[in-house]
C-alpha positions as CSV (number, residue, x, y, z in Angstrom):
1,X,61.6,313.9,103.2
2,X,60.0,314.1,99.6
3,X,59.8,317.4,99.6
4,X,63.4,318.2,100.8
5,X,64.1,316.1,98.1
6,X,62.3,317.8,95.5
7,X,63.6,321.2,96.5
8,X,67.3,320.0,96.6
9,X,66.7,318.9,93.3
10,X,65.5,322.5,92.1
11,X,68.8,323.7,93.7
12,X,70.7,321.1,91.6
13,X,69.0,321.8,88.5
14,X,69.2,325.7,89.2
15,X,73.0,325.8,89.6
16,X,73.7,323.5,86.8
17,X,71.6,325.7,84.4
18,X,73.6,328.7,86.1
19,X,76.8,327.1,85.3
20,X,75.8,326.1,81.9
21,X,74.5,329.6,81.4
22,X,77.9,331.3,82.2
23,X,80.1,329.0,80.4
24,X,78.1,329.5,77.6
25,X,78.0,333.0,77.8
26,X,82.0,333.4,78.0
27,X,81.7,331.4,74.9
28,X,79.5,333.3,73.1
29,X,81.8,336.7,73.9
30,X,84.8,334.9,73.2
31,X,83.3,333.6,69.6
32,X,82.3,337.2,69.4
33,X,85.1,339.1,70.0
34,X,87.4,336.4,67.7
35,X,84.8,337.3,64.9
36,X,85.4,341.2,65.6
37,X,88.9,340.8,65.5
38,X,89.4,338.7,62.5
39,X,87.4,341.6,60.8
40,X,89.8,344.3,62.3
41,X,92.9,342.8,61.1
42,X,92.0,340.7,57.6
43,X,89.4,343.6,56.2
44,X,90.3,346.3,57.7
45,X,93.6,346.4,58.7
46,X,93.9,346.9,62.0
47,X,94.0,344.7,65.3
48,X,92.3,345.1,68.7
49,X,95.2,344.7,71.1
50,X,93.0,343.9,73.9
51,X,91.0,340.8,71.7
52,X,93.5,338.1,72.7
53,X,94.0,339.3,76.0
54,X,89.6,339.3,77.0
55,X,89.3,336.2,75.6
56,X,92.0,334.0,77.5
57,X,90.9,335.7,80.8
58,X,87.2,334.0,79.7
59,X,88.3,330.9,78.7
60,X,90.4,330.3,82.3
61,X,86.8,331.2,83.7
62,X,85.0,329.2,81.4
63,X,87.3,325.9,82.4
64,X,87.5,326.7,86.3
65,X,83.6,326.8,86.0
66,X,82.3,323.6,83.9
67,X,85.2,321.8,86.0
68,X,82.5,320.1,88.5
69,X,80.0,319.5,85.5
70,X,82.7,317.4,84.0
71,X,83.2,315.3,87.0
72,X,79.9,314.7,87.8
73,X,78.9,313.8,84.5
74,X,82.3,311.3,84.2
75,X,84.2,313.1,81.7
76,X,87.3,313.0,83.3
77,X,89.9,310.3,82.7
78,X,89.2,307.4,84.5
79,X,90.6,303.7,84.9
80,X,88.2,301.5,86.0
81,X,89.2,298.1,85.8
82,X,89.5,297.5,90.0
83,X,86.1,299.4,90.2
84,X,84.5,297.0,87.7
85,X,86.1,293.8,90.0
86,X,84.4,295.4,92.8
87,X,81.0,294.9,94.4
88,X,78.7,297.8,94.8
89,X,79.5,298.0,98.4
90,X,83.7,297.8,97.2
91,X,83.2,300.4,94.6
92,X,81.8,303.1,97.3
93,X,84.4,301.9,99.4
94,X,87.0,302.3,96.7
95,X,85.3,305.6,96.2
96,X,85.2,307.3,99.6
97,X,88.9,306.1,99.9
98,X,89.8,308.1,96.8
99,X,87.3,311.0,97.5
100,X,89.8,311.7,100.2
101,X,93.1,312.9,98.9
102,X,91.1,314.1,96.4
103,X,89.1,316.7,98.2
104,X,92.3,317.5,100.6
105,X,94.4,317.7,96.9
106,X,91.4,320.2,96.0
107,X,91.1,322.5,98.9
108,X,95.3,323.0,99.3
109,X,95.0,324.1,95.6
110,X,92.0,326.5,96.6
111,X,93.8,327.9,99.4
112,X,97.1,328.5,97.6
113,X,94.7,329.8,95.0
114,X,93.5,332.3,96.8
115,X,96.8,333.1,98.4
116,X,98.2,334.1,95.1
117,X,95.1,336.2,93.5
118,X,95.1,338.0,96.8
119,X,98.6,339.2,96.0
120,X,97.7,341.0,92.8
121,X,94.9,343.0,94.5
122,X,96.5,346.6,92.9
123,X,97.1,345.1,89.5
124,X,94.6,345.9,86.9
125,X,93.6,344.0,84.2
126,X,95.1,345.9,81.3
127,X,92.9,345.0,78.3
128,X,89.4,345.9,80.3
129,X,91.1,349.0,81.1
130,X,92.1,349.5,77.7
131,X,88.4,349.1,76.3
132,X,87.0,351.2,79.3
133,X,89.5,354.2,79.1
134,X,88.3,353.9,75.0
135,X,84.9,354.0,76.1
136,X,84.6,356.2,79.2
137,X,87.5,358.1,79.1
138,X,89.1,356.3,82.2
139,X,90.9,353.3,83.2
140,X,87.8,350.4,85.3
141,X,90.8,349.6,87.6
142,X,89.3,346.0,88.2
143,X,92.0,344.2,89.7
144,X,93.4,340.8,88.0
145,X,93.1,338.7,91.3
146,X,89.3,338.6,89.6
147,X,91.0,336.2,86.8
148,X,92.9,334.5,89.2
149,X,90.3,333.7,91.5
150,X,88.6,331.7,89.1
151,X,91.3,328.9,90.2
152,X,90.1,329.0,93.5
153,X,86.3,329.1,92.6
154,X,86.5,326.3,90.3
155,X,88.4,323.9,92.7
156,X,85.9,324.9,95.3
157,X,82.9,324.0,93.4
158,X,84.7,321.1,92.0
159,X,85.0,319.9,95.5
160,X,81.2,319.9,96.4
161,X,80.9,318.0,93.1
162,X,83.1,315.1,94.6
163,X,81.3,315.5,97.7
164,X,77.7,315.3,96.1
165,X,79.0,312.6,94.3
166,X,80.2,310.6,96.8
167,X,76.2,311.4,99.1
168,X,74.5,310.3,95.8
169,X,76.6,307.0,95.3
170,X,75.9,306.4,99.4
171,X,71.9,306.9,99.1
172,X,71.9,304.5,95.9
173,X,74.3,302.2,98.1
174,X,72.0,302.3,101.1
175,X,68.8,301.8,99.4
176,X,69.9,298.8,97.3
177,X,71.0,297.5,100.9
178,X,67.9,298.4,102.4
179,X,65.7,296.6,100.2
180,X,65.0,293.6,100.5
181,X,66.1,290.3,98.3
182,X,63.6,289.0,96.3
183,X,62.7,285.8,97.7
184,X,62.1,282.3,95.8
185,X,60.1,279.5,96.5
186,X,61.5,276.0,96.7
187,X,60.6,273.8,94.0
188,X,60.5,276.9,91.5
């Protein structure tokens, strides 16, 4: 059981780092470019049409991707004043109850997600386009319903975070049951 532990925990901290990673990578680009193009148009002039264009489709990314991170470290918005009247045992209940409509919210929102990416399939994403045609000579022809899919990604991975959320809260919940009281001796 240790061991499964141990390795689940090496998954954990692998996709976290992999998350972090990528988020901070679109950052880095998206800094990057900004930089680039405040260069273009302040010294010398010019603009890079595709600038404003590569760095929104990063920044969706970006979001849909450190979405999970947020929840499972508590940075989402949060009233907890029934939580805090609550017993440990109340506040899982109180938690599986809203994990619920939660995870169903989350997975309608990935579905319709991917509905609507899938019907830009043909459409390319003009500013990559731009920079490859620039580069290459011709258009990359990667389809938009890459950007778009990021709604459906995030959401998705969002959802395993409530779910992972909700085991971790259960094992803490079941150990603190299993253990026993600490007893005291009368006359003490």
């Amino acid at each position: 059981m240790a061991d499964t532990s141990s390795t689940l925990a090496r998954v954990v901290a692998g996709y976290v780092r992999t998350i972090r990673f990528l988020a901070g990578l679109c950052m880095a680009v998206i800094v990057a470019v900004m930089i680039v193009q405040v260069f273009y148009r302040y010294v010398l002039g010019g603009s890079l049409i595709w600038a404003e264009e590569l760095c929104r489709y990063l920044l969706i990314w970006q979001t849909f991707l450190v979405l999970g991170l947020a929840y499972s470290k508590g940075e989402f918005v949060t009233l907890d004043f029934l939580p805090s009247s609550l017993s440990p045992r109340g506040r899982w209940v109180l938690r599986a109850g809203m994990a619920v409509p939660i995870l169903i919210f989350l997975l309608v929102l990935a579905w319709y997600g991917e509905d609507f990416a899938s019907r830009f399939d043909r459409q390319t994403i003009p500013a990559l386009d731009f920079i490859w045609t620039s580069l290459t000579g011709g258009p990359l022809g990667l389809s938009i319903r890459w950007v778009y899919v990021s709604v459906t990604v995030g959401l998705v991975l969002m959802a395993f975070h409530v779910v992972a959320d909700l085991i971790s809260t259960f094992r803490v919940q079941l150990i603190e049951n299993a253990t026993p009281a600490p007893q005291h001796e009368a006359g003490v």
